[in-house]
C-alpha positions in Angstrom: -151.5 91.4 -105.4 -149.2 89.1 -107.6 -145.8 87.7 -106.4 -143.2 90.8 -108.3 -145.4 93.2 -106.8 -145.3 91.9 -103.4 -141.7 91.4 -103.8 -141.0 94.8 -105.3 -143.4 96.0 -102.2 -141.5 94.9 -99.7 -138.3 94.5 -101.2 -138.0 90.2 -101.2 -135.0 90.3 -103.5 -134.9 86.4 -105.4 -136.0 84.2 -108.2 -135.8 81.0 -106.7 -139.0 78.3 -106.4 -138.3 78.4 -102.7 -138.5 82.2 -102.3 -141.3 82.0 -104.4 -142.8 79.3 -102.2 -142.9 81.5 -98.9 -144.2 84.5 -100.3 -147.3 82.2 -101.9 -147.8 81.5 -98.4 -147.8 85.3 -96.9 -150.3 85.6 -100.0 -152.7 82.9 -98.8 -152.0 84.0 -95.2 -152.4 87.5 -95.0 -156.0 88.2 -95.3 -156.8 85.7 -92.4 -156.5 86.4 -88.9 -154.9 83.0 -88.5 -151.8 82.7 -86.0 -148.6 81.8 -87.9 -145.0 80.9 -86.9 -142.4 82.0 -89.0 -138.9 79.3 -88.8 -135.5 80.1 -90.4 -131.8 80.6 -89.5 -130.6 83.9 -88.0 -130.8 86.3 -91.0 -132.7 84.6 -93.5 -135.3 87.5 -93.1 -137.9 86.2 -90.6 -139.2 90.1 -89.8 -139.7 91.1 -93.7 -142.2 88.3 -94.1 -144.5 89.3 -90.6 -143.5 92.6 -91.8 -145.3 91.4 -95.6 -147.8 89.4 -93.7 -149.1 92.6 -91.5 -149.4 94.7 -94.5 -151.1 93.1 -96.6 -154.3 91.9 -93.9 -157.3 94.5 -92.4 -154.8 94.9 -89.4 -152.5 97.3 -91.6 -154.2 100.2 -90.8 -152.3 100.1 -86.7 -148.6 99.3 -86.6 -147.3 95.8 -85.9 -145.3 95.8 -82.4 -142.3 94.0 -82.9 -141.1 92.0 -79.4 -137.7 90.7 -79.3 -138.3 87.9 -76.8 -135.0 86.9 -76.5 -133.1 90.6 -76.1 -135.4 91.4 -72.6 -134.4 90.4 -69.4 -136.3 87.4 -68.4 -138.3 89.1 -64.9 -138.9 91.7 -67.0 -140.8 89.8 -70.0 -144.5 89.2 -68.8 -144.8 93.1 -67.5 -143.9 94.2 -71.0 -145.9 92.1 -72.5 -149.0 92.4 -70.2 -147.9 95.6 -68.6 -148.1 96.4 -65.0 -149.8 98.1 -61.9 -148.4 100.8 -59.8 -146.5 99.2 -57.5 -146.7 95.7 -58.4 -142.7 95.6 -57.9 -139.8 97.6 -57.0 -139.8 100.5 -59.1 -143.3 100.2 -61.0 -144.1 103.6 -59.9 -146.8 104.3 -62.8 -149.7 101.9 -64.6 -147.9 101.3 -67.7 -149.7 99.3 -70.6 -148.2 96.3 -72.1 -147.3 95.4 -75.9 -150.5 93.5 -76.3 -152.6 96.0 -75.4 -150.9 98.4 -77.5 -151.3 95.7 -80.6 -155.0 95.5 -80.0 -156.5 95.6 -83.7 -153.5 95.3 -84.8 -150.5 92.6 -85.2 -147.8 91.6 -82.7 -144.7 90.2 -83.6 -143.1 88.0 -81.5 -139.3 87.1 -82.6 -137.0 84.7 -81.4 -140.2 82.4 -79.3 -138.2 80.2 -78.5 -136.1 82.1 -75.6 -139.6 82.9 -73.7 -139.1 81.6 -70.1 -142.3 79.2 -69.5 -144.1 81.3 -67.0 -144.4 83.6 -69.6 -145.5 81.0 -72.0 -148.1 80.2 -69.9 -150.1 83.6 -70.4 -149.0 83.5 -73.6 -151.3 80.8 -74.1 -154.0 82.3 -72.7 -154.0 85.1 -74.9 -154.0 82.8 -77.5 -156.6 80.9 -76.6 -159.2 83.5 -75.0 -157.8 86.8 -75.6 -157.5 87.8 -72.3 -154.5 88.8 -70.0 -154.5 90.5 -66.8 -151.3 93.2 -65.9 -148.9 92.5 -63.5 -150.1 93.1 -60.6 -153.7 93.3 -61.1 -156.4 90.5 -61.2 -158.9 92.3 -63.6 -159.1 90.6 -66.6 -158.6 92.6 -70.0 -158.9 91.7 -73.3 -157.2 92.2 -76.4 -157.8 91.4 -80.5 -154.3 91.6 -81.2 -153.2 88.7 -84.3 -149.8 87.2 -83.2 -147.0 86.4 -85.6 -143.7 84.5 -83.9 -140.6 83.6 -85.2 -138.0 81.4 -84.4 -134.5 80.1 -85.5 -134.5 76.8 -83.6 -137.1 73.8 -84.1 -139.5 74.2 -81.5 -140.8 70.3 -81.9 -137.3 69.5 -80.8 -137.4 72.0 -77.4 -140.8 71.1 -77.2 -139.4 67.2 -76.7 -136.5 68.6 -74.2 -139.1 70.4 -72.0 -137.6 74.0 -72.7 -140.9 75.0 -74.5 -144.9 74.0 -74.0 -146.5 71.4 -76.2 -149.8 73.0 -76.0 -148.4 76.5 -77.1 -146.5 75.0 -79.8 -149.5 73.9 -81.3 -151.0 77.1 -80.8 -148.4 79.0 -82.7 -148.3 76.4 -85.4 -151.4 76.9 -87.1 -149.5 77.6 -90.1 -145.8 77.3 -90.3 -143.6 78.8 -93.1 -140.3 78.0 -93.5 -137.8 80.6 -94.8 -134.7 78.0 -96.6 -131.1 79.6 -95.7 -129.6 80.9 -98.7 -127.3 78.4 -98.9 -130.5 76.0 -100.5 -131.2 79.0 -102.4 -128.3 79.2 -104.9 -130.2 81.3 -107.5 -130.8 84.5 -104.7 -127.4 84.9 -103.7 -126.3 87.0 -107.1 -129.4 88.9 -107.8 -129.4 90.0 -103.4 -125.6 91.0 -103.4 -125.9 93.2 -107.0 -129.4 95.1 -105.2 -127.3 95.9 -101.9 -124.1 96.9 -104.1 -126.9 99.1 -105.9 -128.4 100.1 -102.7 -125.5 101.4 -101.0 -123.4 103.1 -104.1 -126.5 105.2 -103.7 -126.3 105.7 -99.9 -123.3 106.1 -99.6 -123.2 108.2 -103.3 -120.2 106.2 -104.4 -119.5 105.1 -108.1 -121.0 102.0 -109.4 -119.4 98.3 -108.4 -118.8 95.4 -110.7 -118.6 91.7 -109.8 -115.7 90.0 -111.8 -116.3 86.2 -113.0 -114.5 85.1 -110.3 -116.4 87.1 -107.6 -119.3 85.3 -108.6 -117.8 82.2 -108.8 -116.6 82.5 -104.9 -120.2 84.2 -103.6 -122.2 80.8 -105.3 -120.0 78.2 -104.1 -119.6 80.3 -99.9 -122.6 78.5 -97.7 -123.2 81.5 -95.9 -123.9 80.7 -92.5 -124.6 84.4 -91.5 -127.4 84.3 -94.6 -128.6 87.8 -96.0 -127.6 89.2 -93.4 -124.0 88.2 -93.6 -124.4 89.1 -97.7 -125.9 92.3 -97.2 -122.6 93.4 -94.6 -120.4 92.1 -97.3 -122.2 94.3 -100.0 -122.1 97.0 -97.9 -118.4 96.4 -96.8 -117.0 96.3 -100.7 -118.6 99.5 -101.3 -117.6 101.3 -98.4 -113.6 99.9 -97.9 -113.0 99.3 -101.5 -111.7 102.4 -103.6 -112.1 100.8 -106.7 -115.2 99.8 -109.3 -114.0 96.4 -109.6 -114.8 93.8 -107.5 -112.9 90.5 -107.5 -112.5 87.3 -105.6 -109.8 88.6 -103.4 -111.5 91.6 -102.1 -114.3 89.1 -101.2 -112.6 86.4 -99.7 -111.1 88.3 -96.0 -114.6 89.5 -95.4 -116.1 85.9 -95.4 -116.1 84.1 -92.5 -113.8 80.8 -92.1 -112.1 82.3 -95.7 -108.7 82.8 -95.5 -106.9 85.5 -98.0 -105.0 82.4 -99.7 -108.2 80.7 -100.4 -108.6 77.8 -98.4 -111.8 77.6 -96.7 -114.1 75.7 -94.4 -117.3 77.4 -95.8 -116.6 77.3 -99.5 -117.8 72.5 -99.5 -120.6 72.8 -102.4 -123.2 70.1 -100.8 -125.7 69.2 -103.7 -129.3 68.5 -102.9 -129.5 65.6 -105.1 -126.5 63.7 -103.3 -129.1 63.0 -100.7 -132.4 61.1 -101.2 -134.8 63.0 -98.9 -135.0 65.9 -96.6 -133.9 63.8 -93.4 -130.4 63.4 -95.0 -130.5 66.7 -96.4 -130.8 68.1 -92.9 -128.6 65.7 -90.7 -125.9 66.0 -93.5 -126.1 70.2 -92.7 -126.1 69.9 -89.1 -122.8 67.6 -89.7 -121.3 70.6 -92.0 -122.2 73.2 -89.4 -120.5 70.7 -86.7 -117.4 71.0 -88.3 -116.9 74.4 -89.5 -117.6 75.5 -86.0 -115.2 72.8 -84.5 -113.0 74.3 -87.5 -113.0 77.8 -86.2 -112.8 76.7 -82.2 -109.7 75.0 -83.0 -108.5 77.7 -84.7 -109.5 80.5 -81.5 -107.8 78.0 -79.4 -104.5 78.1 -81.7 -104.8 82.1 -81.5 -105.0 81.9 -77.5 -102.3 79.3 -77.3 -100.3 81.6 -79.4 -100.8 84.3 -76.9 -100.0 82.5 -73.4 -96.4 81.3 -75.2 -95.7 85.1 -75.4 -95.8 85.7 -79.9 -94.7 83.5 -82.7 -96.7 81.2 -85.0 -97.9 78.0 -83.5 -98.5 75.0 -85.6 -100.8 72.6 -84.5 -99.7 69.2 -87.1 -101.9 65.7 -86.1 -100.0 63.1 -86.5 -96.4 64.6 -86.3 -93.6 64.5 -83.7 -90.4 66.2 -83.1 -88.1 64.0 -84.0 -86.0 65.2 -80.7 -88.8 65.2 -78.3 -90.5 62.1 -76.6 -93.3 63.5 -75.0 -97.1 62.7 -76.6 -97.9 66.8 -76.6 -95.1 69.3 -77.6 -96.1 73.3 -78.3 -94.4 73.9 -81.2 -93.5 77.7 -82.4 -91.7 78.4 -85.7 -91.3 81.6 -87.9 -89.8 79.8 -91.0 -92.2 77.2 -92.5 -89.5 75.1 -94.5 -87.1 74.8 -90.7 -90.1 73.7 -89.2 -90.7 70.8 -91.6 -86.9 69.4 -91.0 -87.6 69.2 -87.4 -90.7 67.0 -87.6 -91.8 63.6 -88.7 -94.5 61.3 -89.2 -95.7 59.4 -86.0 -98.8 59.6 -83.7 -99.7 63.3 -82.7 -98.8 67.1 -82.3 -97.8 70.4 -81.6 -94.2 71.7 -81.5 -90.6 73.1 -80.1 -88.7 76.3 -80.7 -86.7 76.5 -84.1 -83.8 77.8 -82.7 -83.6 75.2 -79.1 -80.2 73.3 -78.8 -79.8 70.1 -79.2 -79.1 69.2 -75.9 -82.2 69.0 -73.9 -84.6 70.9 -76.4 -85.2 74.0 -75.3 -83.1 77.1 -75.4 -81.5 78.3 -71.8 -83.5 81.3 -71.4 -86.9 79.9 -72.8 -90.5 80.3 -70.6 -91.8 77.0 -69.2 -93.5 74.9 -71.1 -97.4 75.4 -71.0 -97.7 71.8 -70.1 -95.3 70.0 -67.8 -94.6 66.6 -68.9 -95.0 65.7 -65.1 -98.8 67.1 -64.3 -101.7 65.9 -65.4 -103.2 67.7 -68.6 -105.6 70.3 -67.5 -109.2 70.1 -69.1 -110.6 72.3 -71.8 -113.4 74.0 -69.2 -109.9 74.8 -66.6 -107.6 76.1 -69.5 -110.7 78.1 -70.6 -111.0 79.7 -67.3 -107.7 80.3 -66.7 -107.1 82.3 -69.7 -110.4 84.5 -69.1 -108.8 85.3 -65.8 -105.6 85.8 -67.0 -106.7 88.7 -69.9 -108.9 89.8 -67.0 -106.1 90.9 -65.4 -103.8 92.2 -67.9 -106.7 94.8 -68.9 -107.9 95.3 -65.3 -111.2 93.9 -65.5 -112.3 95.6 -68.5 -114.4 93.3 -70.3 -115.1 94.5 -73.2 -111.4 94.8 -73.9 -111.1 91.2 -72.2 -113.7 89.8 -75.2 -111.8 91.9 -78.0 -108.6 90.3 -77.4 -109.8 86.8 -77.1 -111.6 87.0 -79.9 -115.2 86.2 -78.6 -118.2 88.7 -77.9 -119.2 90.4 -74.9 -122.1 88.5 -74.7 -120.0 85.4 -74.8 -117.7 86.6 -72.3 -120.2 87.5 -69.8 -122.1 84.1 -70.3 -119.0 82.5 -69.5 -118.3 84.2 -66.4 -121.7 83.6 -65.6 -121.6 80.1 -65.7 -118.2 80.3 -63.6 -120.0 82.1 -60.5 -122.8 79.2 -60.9 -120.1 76.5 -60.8 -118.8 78.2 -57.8 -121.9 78.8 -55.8 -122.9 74.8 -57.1 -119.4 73.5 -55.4 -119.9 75.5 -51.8 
């Protein structure tokens, strides 16, 4: 099978020599039994290629089990995997199989490898090696022809170095390793991907045909997408559902891009050339600096939002380098509604945030304002203790509901409950 047809097969949407690369690869892959490890960003379309890979070897005939490794609880992992005995545990009331002996003549793909716990690694690796695994609970030895494909978004040399993952499995998995490039290094498959899911979902959704203006094109090459496909095939599908119109321009874009702001400044719109840098090590320690700061770039700006909420409304400004020209102290919250007022009250000196537009000139603050967030006379609280503080205040105000806890500070409930996690810890560490 050539490379169109496998893309049109499978539907690998690009034209660029590094999508072409990767599905060389699958082609020289596929008709092996060979373990391989697929490595990529979240979204750059790690299960299509095991997906491609599966269905093009022997194996196709029995369908590929797909394992989430990082979405099941970790006590739970090896019994799903290996399955169990009657009464092995609490509540293993039956003999259940487990996902490798349900992938036996067949393919098993294991996504996300890198969040498997290491006692779970460790019969990993004996399946690998020897085929055999033994259930939860039982000592008989079983054995299974099951080909593994894994994936992973982080660098498993690197966890392999910290201790979080096993050398010899590493090499296991890594017989052969392709690497799916994010789509920001692939510049030429952004267009071609965005008009197929525009075409994809007029037809889904039966709505009439949507057209990308010059400009529209001009804004979806130069965004980095950190979200890859996945965050372009949301956008696709969000401009064809919200939009009531067959024109599609740079404005309607830019609110649904992430750190894109409707008057179009942006954090994710730096163009970062491949040939600025003379070999791959730069290439990737100049990324891991860009994702460094878009992230700090969007923390700062969550932290502004919460800020914004403790002082009771208003816009914040948060200006480095400025100081009221009134107020002495090194860190002032400032809140102003009228961008030109603000400017008169401030001045160049060593660093920022701001007063009430509308506070006296007497001793800076009107007589019925709040107290400040931060007393001039108590030490400055640190990031970790404002953190909590504001997770238990929202807490309260929506009495304990958490998911309406994580909507209104702007984080997910995963997030949220990580958090909280590592609050008990920290509590159970200090008694």
């Amino acid at each position: 099978m050539d490379r169109d047809s496998i893309q049109e097969r499978f539907g690998i949407i690009g034209k660029s020599a590094a999508l072409r690369h990767v599905i060389d690869q699958i082609r020289l892959v596929a008709r092996t039994d060979v373990g391989v490890l697929i490595q990529g960003e979240s979204g750059v379309g790690k299960e299509l290629v095991a997906h491609a890979i599966h269905e093009m070897s022997q194996r196709r005939h029995g369908q590929m089990i797909i394992v989430n490794c990082g979405a099941i609880p970790e006590g739970l992992l090896e019994s799903e995997l290996f399955g169990t005995e009657k009464g092995a545990y609490t509540g293993a009331v039956e003999r259940r199989a487990g996902y490798f002996e349900e992938a036996d003549k067949s393919s098993i793909f294991l996504d996300e490898i890198g969040e498997m716990p290491q006692n779970a690694q460790v019969r990993l690796l004996r399946v690998l090696e020897s085929g055999e695994f033994s259930r939860v609970g039982s000592a008989v030895a079983r054995k299974t022809d099951a080909r593994v494909i894994a994936a992973t978004n982080k660098d498993l040399s690197r966890e392999v170095e910290a201790g979080r993952f096993r050398e010899d499995l590493y090499y296991r998995l890594s017989t052969v390793i392709i690497n799916i490039p994010p789509l920001r290094q692939r510049p030429d498959d952004i267009l071609p991907l965005f008009d197929q899911f525009l075409h994809r979902y007029t037809q889904e959704y039966d709505s009439s045909p949507r057209n990308l203006t010059s400009d529209a094109r001009e804004l979806l090459g130069r965004y980095r997408w950190p979200g890859n496909v996945r965050e372009l095939r949301n956008v696709a599908e969000r401009m064809v559902v919200l939009l009531r119109k067959n024109e599609v321009t740079a404005e309607d874009i830019r609110p649904h891009l992430r750190g894109v702001s409707a008057s179009g400044a942006s954090g994710g719109l730096v163009k970062v050339e491949r040939d600025d840098f003379s070999d791959e090590d730069g290439d990737r320690s100049m990324g891991l600096v860009y994702r460094a700061l878009v992230e700090l770039r969007m923390e700062i700006r969550e932290l502004k939002e919460q800020i914004n909420q403790l002082a009771g409304g208003g816009s914040l400004h948060l200006l480095p380098r400025k100081l009221l020209k009134r107020g002495d102290s090194d860190l002032v919250v400032v809140k102003a509604d009228d961008q030109e007022q603000f400017e008169s009250f401030i001045e160049e000196v060593p660093y920022e945030i701001a007063a009430d537009e509308d506070a006296p000139a007497g001793d800076g603050q009107p007589k019925d304002a709040p107290a400040p967030l931060i007393e001039e006379d108590k030490p400055l609280p640190t990031l970790e203790d404002a953190e909590r503080r504001l997770i238990n205040e929202a807490l309260k105000r929506f009495d304990g509901n958490r998911r309406q806890t994580a909507r209104a500070l702007g984080i997910s409930e995963r997030t949220l409950y990580r958090k909280l996690k590592e609050e008990e810890e920290a509590g159970d560490g200090s008694d």
